[in-house]
N, C-alpha and C positions, 0 to 999 in steps of 0.2 A: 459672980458665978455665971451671969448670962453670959458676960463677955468672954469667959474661957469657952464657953460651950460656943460660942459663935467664931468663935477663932479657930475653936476645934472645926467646927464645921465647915468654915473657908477653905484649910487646910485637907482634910478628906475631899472637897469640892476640886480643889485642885491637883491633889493626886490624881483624883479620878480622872480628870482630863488628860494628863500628862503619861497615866496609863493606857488611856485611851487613842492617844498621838502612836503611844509603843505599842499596842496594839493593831493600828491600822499600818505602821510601818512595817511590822513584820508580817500580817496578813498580805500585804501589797508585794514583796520580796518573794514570801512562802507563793503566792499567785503566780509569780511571774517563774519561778525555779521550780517549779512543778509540770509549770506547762512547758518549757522549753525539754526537746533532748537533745543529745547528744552529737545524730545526725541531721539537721536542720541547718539550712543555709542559712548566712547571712543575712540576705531579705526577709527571709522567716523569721529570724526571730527578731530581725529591727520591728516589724510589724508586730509581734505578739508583744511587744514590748510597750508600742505607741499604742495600742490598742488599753494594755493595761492601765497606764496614766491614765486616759480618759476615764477609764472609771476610777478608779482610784481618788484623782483628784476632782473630779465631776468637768470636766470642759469641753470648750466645743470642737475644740482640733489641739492635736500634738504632732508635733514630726523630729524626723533624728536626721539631724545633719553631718557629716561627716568630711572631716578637713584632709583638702587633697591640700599638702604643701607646694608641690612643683606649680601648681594653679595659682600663681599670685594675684593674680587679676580679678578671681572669684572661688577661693580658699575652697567655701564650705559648698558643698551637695550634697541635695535631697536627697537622703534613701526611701526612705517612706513616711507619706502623712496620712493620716487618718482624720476623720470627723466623727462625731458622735448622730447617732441615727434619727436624732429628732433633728436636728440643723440643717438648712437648708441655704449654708453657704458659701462662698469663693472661698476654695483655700487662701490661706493667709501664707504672706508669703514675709521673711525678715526682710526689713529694708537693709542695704550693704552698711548705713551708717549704725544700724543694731549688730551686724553679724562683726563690722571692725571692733566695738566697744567690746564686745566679747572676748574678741581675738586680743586686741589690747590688754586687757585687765584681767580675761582667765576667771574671773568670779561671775556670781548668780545676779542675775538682773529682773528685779521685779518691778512692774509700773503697773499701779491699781488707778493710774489719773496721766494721762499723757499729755494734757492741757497745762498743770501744775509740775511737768517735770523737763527742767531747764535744761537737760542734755539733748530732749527731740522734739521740742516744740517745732520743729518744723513741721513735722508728721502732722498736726493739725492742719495744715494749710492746705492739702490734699484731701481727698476721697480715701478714709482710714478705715477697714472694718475693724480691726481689734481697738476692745476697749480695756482691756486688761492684759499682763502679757507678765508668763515667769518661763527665764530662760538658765539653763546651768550649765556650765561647762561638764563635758566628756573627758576626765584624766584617768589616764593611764600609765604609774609609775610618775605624775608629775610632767605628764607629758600632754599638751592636749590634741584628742583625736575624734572630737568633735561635738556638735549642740542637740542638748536637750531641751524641747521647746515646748511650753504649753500656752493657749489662746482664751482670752475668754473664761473665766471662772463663772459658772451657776450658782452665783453667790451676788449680795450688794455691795458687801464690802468688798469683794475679791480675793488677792491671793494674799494670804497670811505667811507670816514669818515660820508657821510648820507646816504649811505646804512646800515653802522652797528647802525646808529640812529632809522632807520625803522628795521631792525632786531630785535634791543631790545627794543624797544615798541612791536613787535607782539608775538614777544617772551613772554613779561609781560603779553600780555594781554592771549595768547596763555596759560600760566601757570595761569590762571583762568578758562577760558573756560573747561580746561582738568580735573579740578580739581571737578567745577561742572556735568559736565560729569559722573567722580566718584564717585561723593553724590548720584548723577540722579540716577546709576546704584546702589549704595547702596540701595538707598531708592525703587527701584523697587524687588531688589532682597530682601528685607526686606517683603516688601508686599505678596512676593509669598510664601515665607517662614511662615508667617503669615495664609494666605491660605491653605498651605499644613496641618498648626497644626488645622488650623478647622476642615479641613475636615476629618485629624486622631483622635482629639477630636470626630467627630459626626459615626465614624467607633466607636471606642470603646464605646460610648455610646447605640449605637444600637446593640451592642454584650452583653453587662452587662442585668438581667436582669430586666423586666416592673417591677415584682411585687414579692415580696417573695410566694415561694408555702404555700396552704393551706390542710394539709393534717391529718382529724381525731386522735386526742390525742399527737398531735405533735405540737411545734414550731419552723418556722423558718424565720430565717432572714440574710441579707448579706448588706456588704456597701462597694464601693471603692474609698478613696478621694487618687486623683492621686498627685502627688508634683510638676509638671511642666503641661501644657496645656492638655499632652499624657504622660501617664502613663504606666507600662509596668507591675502591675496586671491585672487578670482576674479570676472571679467567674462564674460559672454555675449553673442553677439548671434544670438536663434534666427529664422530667418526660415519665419513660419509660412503666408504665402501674399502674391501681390506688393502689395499695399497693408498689411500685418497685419507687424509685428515687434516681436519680445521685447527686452528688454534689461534688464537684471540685473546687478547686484553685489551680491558678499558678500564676508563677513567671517570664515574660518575661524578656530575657536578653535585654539589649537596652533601647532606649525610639525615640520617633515621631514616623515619618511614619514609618520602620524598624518594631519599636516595635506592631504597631498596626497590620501593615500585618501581623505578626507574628502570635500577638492575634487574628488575625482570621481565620487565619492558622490551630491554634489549637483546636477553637472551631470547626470548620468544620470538625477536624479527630474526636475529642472526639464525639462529636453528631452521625455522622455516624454510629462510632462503637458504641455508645451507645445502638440506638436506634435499632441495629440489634441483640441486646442483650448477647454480647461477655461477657465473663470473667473478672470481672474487671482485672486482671493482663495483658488477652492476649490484653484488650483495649487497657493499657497504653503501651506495648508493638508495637504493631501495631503504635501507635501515634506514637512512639518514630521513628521509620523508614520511614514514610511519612516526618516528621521535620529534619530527617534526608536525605533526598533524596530529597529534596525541597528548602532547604534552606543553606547558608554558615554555614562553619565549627565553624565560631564563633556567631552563633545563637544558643540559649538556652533555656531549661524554666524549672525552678523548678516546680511539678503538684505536689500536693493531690487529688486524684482520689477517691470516696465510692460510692456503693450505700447502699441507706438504703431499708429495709425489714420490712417495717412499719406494717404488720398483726405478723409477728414474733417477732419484737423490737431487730433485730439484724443489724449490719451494717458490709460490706464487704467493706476493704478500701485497697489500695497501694501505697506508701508514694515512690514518684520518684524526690528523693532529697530534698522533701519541709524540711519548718521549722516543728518541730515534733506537730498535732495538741494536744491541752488538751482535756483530758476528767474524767469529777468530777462526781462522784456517786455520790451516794444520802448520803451517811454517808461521805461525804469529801474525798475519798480517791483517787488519783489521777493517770492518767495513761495518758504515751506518745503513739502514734501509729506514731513510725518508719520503720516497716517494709515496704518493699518495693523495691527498687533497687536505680540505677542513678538517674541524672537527665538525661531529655527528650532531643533528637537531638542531642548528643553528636558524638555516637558510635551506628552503624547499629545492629541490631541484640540482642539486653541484653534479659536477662532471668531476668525478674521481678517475686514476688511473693505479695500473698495477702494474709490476713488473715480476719476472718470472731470473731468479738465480740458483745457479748451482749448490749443490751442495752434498763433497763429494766425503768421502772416510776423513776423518779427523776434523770433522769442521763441528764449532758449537757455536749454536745463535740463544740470545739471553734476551728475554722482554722482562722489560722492568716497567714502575710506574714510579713518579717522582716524590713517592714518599720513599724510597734507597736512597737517588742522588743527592735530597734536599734534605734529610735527617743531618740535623746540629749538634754539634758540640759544646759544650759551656762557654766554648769562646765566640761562639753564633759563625762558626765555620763548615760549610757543608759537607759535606761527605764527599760529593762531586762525582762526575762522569769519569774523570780520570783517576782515581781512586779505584773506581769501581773496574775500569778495564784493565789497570793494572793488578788486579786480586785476580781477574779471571782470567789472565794470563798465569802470574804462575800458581792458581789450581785446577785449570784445566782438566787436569788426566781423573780430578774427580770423578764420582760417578756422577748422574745428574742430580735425584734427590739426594747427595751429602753438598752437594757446589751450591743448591739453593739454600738448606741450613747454612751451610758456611758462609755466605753472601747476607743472610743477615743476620747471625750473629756477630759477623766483622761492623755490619754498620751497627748494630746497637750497642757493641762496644767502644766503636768510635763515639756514641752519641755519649754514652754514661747515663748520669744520674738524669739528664733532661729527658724531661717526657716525650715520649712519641705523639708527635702532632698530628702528623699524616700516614693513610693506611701503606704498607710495604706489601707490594706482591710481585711474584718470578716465575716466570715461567723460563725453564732451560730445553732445549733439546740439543741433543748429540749424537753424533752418525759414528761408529763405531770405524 
């Protein structure tokens, strides 16, 4: 009879322990999933995390390390260690021959005696502070994404076979929370990014212009379809007194925010100097040293720069590295206008020039940027320049805004199903 009651009693003795394992595991989990939310970085909650261990397991330091793959040479980094508040000692750091056994083997590594254990007796030979040490792997899906580490147990025996039980459970569960974490952060840093392109989308939109000008015996018109959200053309039309107007395109280097500052960079110098009636050369000139004293050395913008002389029918233009515009008389005959200099923001200082040509009834001049000529076709065939002046030969008697739709819907039909890489912008005008 004693003996059943003392069997009995063994039995109750050990449930109660083994209830009490299940107890501190779920107390330990329920701690750590209460304190965490939802919007908490990464370092936050690696930290509330190492923080729990220590109490949880009672030790004197924990840290979470995390496996950079591309980093062959030293896999695993520190995100956060902690010490517990009465210790007054050097963080512990894994030697590379603990953190390879890990990476090696994927399982839990416990040493309550590093003297008596034949894989690191070397560690003795050295100045060791850990005298105990349970390490667990971080898996995710079976994948490992990095170490959980505990130092030191406040205990004589040290770490027990249900301590590394609660280790790799917080660990597992640890190697989710982190991971959502990194979506959280993803998905935030997505949003802002998202944000940013609105708001350089609504910058370039409000720099392009309301309306094409309307100007006595003349047509004109301009379009910019950008290839990504922000775009890194830009058109102008400044109108600098009623016979006297600007007209311009460029070619910013870059694209998003970059590029939109950029493009408004550049209208701000062109307008200024526009509007105060400069040269067209010393304009683009001037421009060229402001983008250059303003902005990094790998900031850029190809320009075409004219004004037109609408009581004369002449045009004063300076081509600062643009694509060379066309211009078709009236009898077909065709002309480039390259002259001009660099391109803009390169080099302080360049000596641009301009030249001044007619332009009398029947003439049309077309500025493009090399998202027209250089849009692909599934056969990786461009579009080209000759393409292009052959379209605008025979549609010429177009009006100007139907010649620019029709110039790129010709090339987006040439392209097909291939995405549009680079932004398409047109600017046409025409002398009646």
């Amino acid at each position: 009879m004693l003996n059943n009651e003392s069997d009995l009693l063994n039995k109750l003795t050990e449930e109660n322990k083994r209830l009490k394992i299940a107890i501190d595991e779920l107390a330990a989990l329920n701690d750590i999933a209460t304190a965490i939310t939802s919007n908490q970085s990464v370092e936050d909650v690696i930290e509330l995390i190492v923080k729990k261990c220590i109490k949880h397991l009672n030790v004197q330091q924990a840290v979470v390390m995390l496996l950079d793959e591309k980093d062959q040479a030293n896999p695993f980094h520190t995100m956060i260690r902690k010490q517990d508040s009465i210790s007054d000692f050097m963080p512990y750091r894994l030697d590379t021959q603990l953190t390879g056994w890990m990476l090696k083997n994927k399982s839990p590594l416990l040493i309550n005696n590093f003297k008596e254990d034949g894989r690191f007796k070397y560690l003795i030979k050295v100045e060791f502070p850990i005298s105990t040490l349970l390490s667990v792997p971080m898996l995710l899906k079976n994948k490992m994404v990095g170490l959980l580490t505990v130092f030191n147990k406040h205990s004589d025996s040290g770490f027990s076979l249900g301590d590394q039980r609660l280790l790799s459970i917080l660990a597992a569960q640890s190697a989710h929370i982190i991971e959502n974490a990194r979506l959280y952060e993803k998905e935030q840093a997505l949003i802002r990014l998202q944000e940013e392109m609105r708001l350089a989308n609504d910058i370039q939109v409000n720099l392009l212009p309301k309306e094409n000008p309307k100007i006595p015996g003349y047509e004109i018109a301009g379009k910019s379809i950008p290839a990504k959200d922000v775009g890194g053309d830009y058109y102008d039309f400044i109108k600098i007194k009623d016979d006297h107007l600007a007209l311009c395109l460029g070619d910013i280097s870059g694209k998003g925010i970059p590029a939109a500052l950029l493009m408004a960079n550049l209208q701000a110098s062109l307008r200024g100097q526009t509007l105060m009636g400069i040269e067209c050369k010393d304009c683009v000139s001037f421009t060229n040293n402001l983008l250059f004293n303003s902005t990094d050395s790998n900031k850029y913008a190809t320009l075409f720069y004219s004004v037109l002389h609408s009581m004369e029918n002449k045009i004063t233009f300076c081509n600062a590295g643009h694509n060379e515009p066309i211009l078709i008389d009236k009898s077909g005959n065709v002309t480039r206008l390259k002259e001009g200099g660099m391109i803009v923001g390169i080099l302080p200082d360049v000596t641009y020039e301009d030249k001044i040509i007619n332009f009398p009834p029947g003439s049309l001049l077309v500025i493009y940027s090399d998202g027209i000529t250089e849009a692909m076709n599934i056969s990786e065939e461009e579009f080209g320049e000759e393409r292009l002046i052959k379209f605008l030969k025979e549609n010429k008697m177009l009006p100007a805004s139907d010649l620019v739709d029709s110039v790129i819907k010709s090339v987006k039909d040439f392209a097909g199903n291939v995405e549009q890489m680079d932004d398409m912008t047109l600017v046409v005008l025409k002398k009646d």
